[in-house]
N, C-alpha and C positions, 0 to 999 in steps of 0.2 A: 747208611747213616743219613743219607741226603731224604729219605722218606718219613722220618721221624725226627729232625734235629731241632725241627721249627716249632713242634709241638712246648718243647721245653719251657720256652720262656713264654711262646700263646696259650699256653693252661694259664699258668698266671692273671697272666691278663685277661684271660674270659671271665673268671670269678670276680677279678673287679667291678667287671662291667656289669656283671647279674646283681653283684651286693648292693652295688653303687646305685644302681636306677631301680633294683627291684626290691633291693635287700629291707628297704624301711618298713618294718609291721611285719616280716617274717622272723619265724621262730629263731632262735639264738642256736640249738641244735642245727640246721639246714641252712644258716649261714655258714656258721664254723664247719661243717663236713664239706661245701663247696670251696671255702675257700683252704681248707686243709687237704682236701680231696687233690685240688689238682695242684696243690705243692706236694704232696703224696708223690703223686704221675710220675710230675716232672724229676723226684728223684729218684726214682726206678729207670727212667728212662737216660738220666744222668749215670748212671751204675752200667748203663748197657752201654753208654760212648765210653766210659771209663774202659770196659773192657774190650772193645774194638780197637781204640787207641793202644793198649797196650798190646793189641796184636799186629801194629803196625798201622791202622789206618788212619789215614790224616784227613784233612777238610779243608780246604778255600773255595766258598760255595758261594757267588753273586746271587743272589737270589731274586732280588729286583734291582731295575736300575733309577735311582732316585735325582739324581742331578746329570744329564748331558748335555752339553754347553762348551760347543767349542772341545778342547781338548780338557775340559772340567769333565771328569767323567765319574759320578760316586755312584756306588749301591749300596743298597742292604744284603749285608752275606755275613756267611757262619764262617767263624776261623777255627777249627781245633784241633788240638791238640796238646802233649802231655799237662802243659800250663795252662789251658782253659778245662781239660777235663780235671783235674783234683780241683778248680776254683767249682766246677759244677756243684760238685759234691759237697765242699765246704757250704756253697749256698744256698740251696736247698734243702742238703741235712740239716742247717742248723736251723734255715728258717722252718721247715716241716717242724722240728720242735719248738720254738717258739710259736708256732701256731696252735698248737695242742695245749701248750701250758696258758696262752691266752685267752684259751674257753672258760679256765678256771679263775684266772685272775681279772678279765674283763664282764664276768655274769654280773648283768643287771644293770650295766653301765647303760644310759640313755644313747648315745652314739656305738651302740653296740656294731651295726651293721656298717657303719662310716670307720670304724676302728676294722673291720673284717673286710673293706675294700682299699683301703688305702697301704695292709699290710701285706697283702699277693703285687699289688700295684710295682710296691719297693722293690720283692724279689723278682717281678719280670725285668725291671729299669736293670739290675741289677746283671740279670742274667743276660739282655743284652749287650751292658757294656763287656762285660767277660767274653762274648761269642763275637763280638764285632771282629771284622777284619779290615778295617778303615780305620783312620785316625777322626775321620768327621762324624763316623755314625759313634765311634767311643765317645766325643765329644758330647754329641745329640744326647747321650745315655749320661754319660757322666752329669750333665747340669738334668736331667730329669731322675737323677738320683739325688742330686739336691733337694729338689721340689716336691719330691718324697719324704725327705727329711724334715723340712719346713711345714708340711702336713703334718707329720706325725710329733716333732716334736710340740709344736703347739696344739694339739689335739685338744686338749683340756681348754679350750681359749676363754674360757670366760674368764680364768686367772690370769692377769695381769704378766705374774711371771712367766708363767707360759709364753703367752706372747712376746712377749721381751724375749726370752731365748731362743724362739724361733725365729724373731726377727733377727736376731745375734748372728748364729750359726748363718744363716742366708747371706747376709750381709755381709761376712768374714772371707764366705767361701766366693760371694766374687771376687773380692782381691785376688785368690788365687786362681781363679777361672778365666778372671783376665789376663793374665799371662800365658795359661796354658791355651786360651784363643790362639792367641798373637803366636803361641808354637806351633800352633796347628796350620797358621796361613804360614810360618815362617817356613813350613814344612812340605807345602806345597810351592812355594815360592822355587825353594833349594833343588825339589827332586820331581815337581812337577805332575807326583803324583799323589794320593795320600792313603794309596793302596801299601798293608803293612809289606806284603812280599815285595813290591819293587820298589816302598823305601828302604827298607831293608839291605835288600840286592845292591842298592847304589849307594850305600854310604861312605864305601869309600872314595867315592868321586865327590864327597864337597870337605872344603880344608877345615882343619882343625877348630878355626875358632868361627868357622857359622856350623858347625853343629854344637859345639861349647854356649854358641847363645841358643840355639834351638833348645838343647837340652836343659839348659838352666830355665826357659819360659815353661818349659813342660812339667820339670819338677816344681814349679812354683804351685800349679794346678796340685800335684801331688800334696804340697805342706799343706795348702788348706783345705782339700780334703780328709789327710792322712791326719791332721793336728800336730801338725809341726813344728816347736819355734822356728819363729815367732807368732804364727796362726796358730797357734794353739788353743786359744782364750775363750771357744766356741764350745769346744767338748763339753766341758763340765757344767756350763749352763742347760747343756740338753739334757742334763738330767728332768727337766720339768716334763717330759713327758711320759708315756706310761713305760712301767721294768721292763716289759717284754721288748716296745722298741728299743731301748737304752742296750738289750743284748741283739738285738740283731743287728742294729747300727755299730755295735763297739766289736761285735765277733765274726757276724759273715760277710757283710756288704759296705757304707759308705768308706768308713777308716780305711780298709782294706786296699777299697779301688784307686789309692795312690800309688800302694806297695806295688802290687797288677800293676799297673802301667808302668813305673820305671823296671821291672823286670819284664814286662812283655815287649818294651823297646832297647832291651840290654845291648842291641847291637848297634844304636846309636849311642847311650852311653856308654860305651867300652871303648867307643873313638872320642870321646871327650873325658879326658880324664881327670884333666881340672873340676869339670861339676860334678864329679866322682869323687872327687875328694871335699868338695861342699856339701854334697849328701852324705857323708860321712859323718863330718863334723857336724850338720846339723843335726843329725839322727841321733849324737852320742849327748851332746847339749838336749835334747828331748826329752831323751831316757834319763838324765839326771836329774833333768828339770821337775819331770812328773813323779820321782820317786821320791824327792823330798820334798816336795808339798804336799803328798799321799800321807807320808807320819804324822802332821798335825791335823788332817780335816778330820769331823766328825761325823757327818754324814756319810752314810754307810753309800749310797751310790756315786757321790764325789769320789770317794777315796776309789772304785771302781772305777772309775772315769779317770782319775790321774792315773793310774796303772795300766789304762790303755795307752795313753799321751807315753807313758814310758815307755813301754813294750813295743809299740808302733816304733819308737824310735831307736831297739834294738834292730828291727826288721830295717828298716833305713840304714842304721851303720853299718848293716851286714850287706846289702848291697851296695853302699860305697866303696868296702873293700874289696869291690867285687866275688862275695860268696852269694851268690843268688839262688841257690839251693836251698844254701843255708838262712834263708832271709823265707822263702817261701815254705820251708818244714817250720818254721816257727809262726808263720801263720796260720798254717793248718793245724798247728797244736794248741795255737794259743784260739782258736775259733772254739775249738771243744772246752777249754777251760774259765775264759773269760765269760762264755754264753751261761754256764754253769753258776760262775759267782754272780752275774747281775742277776740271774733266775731265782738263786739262793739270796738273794739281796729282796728280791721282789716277796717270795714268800714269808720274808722277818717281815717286811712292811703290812702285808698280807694279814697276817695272825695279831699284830702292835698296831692296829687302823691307823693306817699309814706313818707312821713313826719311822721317821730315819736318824736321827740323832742318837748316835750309838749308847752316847753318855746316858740314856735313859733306856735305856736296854738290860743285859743281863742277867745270869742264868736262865737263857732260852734252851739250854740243853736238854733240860728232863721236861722241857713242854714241847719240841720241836728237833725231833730224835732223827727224823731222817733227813730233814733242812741240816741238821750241824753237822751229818755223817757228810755229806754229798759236800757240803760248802768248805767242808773242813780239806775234803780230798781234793777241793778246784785251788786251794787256798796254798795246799803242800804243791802243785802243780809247777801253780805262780811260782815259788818261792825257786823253785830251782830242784826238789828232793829226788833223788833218786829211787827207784826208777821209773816213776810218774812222767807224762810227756814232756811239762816244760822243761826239765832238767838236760834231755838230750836235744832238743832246740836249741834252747838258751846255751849251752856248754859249748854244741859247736858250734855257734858264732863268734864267742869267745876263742875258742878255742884254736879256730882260722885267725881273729886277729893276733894271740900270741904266736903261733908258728909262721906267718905273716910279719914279723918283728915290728908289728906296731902295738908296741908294749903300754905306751899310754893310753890306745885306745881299749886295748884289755882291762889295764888298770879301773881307770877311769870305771868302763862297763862293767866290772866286777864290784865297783861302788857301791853303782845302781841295784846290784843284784843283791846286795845286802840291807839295802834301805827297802826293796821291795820283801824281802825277807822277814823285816822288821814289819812291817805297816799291813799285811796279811794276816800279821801273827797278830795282833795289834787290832785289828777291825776283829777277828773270832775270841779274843778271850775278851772283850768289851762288850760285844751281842750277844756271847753262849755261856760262860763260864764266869766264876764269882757267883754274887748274890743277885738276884733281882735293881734294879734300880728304879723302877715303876711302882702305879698305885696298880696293885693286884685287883684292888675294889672294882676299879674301874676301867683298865684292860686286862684281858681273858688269854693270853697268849693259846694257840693252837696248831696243830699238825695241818699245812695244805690238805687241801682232797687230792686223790690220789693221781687224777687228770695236773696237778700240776707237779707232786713226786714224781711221779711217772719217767716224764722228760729230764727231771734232774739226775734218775739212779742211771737213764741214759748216756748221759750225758759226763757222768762222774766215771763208768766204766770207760770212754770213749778216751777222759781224760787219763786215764791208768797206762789203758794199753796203744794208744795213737802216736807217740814216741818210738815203738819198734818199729815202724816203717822207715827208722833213720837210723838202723844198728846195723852191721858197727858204724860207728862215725863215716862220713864221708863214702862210703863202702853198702851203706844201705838201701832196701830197693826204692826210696823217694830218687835218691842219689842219680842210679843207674835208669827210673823214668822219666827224672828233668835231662839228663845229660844233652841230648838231642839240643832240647832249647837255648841253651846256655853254654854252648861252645866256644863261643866268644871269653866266655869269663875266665874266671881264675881256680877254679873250682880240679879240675883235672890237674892239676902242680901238686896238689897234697894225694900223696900214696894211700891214707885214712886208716881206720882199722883202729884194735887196741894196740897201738904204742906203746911203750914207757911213758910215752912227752904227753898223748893223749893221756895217759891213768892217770898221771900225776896231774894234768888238768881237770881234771875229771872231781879229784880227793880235793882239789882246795875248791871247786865250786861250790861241793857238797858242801866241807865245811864251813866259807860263807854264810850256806845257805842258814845252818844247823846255827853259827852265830848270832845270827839275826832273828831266829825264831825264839830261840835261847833267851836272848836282852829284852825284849818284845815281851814275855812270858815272866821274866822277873822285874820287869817294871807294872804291868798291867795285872797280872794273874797271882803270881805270888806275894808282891807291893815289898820287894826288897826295901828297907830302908834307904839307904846308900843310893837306890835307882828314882827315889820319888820322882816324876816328873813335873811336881808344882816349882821344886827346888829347884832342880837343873832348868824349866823352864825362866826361870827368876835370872838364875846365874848366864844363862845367855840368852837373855830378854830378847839382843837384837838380833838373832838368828832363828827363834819361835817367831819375833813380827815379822822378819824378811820372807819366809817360809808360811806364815798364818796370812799375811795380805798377797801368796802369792807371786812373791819375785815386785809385786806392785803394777804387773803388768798391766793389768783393767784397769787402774789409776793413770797410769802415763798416758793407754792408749784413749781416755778420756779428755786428757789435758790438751793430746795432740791433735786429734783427730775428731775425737766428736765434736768439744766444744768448737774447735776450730770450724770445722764442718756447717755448726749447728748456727756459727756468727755468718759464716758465708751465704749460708742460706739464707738468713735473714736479711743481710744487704743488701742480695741480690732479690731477692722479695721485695723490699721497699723500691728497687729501680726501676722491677717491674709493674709494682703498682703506683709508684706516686709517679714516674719519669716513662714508662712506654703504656700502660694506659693511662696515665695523666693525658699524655699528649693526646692518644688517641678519644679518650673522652672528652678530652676540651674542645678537639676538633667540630666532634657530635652537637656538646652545648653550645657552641659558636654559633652552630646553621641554624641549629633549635631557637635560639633568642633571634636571631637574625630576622625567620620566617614569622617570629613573634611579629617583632617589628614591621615585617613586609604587609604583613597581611593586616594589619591597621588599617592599612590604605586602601583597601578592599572594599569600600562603604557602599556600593550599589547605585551611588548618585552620580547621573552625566554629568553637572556642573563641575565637579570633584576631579574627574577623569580628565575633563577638557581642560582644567586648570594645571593640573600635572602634565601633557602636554605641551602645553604655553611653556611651562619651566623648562622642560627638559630642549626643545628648540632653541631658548632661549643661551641655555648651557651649552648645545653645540652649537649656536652661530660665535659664542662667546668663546670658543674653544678653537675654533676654525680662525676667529680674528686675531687672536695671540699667537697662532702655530705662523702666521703671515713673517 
């Protein structure tokens, strides 16, 4: 493994670097196959560690040594195993799709080859932080998987918005980068070292509540990568950049690498159990959060964007309760189906020149036959349907937290699963079904080319069948590949299998699920009277504005923060320019006028000199005669 492990994430980044410095004025063909090629590689080569790992081989490989300093000792080295080989796979497979569908939805765009270096760039950043075996180089990776983001989401810069949302997301995610710093030194600080095996090894040697604050700095890096309340606020503004990153960022890589790290460090959370129970609760507060401001947006990539903000925060509750299996099978399920809908979201934009606003959308069905087939099956996914991936994800984490007797957290997460039920259902019978709502005059609606079907029919089988790697419940072979990793957890207490207690969890998911697609389809599709939504919208005005402005979050964190910010800046701007260059400029003008004056006296004439002279004698014998 150690002769090939390195290539994974350096293909990546060799394509950057040829697109990047060479790629301007080359064909759009021979950018795309270089920068597809060696994400290609890399997931073939990603398939060959998957099955070495699964034959027992592991990896903690120093590869260079990049800081030694005293007993500071970091390198660059490859961690792997079972938990970084299915992240390989998650991210490569999905970015190799997204790169294929982006031949077809980026032709002809002017930053064509700047859009094909900055998209392998992401999945190298990406593939590094997964393979790290340091807490410093995951750092290192983690904020240049930002700076990825920041690129990509403001791609388009000449739009104003654009910028604005990449400045957004940037600026959010320090918040949480700055804490997950201060865990990273807090982390060296405790154990001296920030090699994952011997933090790991030693965590039982430091007390409860300095790994309780280590852990809680760490996961703070998590919420705002992951979009967490209250870092949430950043997602749904990147929609402004183009569909394909909006699925790679929402399905393989940035969201993800929070989930990754608090389960790749489970065995310092599983000794703090208090911020185990704060990722719990914030993850279920997430997933509520984003499911029901998903039911009233109307932008077809928003309401994708809140469905990740939820779904991320299923993956969170499920590592709170300590099911980390179950927290990481729903990533890997929700990678295939979430890449699907924004892909399926890009192609409606696609064919509607760029139209997102759903309300001006429908009957795209009989114009856009395999767009509604594929989005319709990432959509039942979502929803929970049996027996599509997300149903046996989502179910067993539910499912752990009811035989786990934290019933409210069921509850509650069963909510969620019915408002995303609803607002799935809700985005396709708005953009495929009914009549038209557009001038037909003057958009053409159409089928993608097949360069971008392509990856969706991929994509939409992946989503069918990538849930039986978790059958039966708890008992499946993701189950029996993580086990190794996740020893620590809670995961080995459930006997798993079909139950009674499982079936019967199992029949009220569905059902939920089948509810919410149900009300969703006779509010929108069928127009039950009874269900109008202008009425019900009227009759509970203040729960469409608390839900339509977003909980109001972007409002308060204005009140608090920016403006606040935006006045501090400004003060201290004034102290620096009227009170610390004040002073230092008036010092300047002092000598300047001084020298003015000095050099009057400059005149060239002896009489003049000897005269000044006389005075100045005169002023020290006069000076000498008072000091008496």
């Amino acid at each position: 493994m150690e002769s090939y492990i390195w290539l994974i994430p350096l293909l990546p980044l060799a394509a950057f670097g040829f697109n990047f410095f060479f790629g301007k004025g080359r064909s759009e063909p021979l950018i795309t196959i270089i920068a597809a090629g060696s994400v290609a590689l890399s997931f073939l080569l990603s398939i060959l560690v998957f099955l070495q790992v699964g034959s027992g081989t592991h990896l903690d490989w120093n590869l260079y040594t990049w800081i030694d300093s005293g007993n500071f000792d970091i390198s660059i080295g490859f961690y792997v195993d079972e938990l970084a080989a299915i992240m390989l796979l998650v991210v490569t497979g999905v970015s190799l799709l997204v790169h294929i569908y982006s031949r077809g939805y980026m032709h002809g765009d002017p930053g064509y080859y700047r859009f094909f270096a900055y998209l392998p760039l992401f999945t190298f950043s990406m593939l590094m932080l997964v393979l790290a075996n340091n807490f410093l180089q995951l750092y290192f990776f983690w904020e240049a998987v930002g700076l990825c983001s920041y690129l990509l989401i403001g791609f388009w810069y000449e739009r104003p918005s654009a910028s604005f949302a990449a400045l957004k997301a940037f600026l959010v995610n320090r918040v949480g980068d700055f804490g997950f710093g201060l865990g990273v030194i807090f982390t060296f600080v405790t154990f001296g070292t920030l090699s994952y095996a011997s933090v790991f090894e030693r965590a039982d040697t430091a007390s409860t509540s300095v790994l309780t604050a280590i852990t809680l700095l760490l996961f703070m890096g998590a919420m705002g990568k992951s979009a967490q309340w209250p870092l949430h606020v950043w997602l749904p503004d990147a929609m402004e950049g183009p569909t394909p990153v909006s699925a790679l960022i929402h399905a393989a890589t940035m969201v993800t690498a929070g989930v990754y790290m608090v389960a790749r460090a489970n065995p310092l959370f599983e000794a703090a159990q208090g911020t185990l129970t704060i990722v719990a609760v914030v993850g279920l507060v997430t997933a509520l959060l984003g499911a029901t401001i998903g039911i009233v947006q109307n932008d077809i990539k928003r309401v994708m964007a809140y469905s990740t903000i939820s779904q991320l925060g299923y993956m969170f509750f499920a590592l709170g309760i300590g099911a980390y299996v179950s927290a990481i099978f729903h990533l890997f399920t929700h990678a295939f189906f979430k890449a699907l809908l924004f892909l399926g979201a890009g192609s409606v934009m696609h064919a509607m020149n760029g139209e997102t606003d759903m309300q001006k959308m429908g009957g795209l069905r009989s114009y856009m036959p395999h767009t509604f087939a594929t989005l319709t099956i990432g959509g039942l996914a979502l929803a929970g349907v049996p027996p599509l991936a997300g149903f046996w994800s989502k179910d067993e984490i539910l499912g752990t937290a009811f035989i786990d007797h934290k019933y409210w957290i069921y509850a509650l997460g069963t909510l969620a699963s019915f408002f995303t039920a609803f607002y799935i259902t809700r985005l396709i019978a708005l953009t495929f079904l009914g009549s038209p709502r557009f001038d037909e005059h003057e958009i053409h609606p159409h089928e993608s080319p097949s360069v971008m079907t392509i990856p969706l029919w991929v994509l939409a089988a992946l989503s069918v069948v990538a849930g039986f790697v978790g059958v039966p419940p708890e008992n499946g072979f993701i189950h029996s590949f993580l086990s190794g990793v996740f020893e620590h957890g809670e995961e080995a207490a459930h006997a798993g299998g079909f139950s009674a207690e499982v079936l019967v969890l199992m029949a009220v998911a569905t059902l939920v699920a089948i509810a919410g697609i149900l009300l969703a389809l006779g509010v929108y599709y069928w127009q039950i009277p009874s269900l109008n939504p202008k009425v019900w919208g009227e009759r509970l005005s203040f729960v469409y504005r608390l839900l339509w402005n977003k909980y109001y979050f972007d409002d308060l964190y204005d009140v608090w923060f920016v403006r606040s910010t935006k006045a501090l800046g400004n003060a201290l701007w004034f102290v620096d320019s009227e009170g610390v260059d004040g002073a230092v400029n008036g010092v300047a003008k002092g000598v300047s006028t001084s020298s003015t004056l000095l050099r009057k006296i400059q005149t060239g004439f002896v009489g003049n000199y000897a005269l000044m002279i006389c005075i100045g004698m005169v002023l020290v014998v006069a000076y000498l005669f008072f000091q008496r």
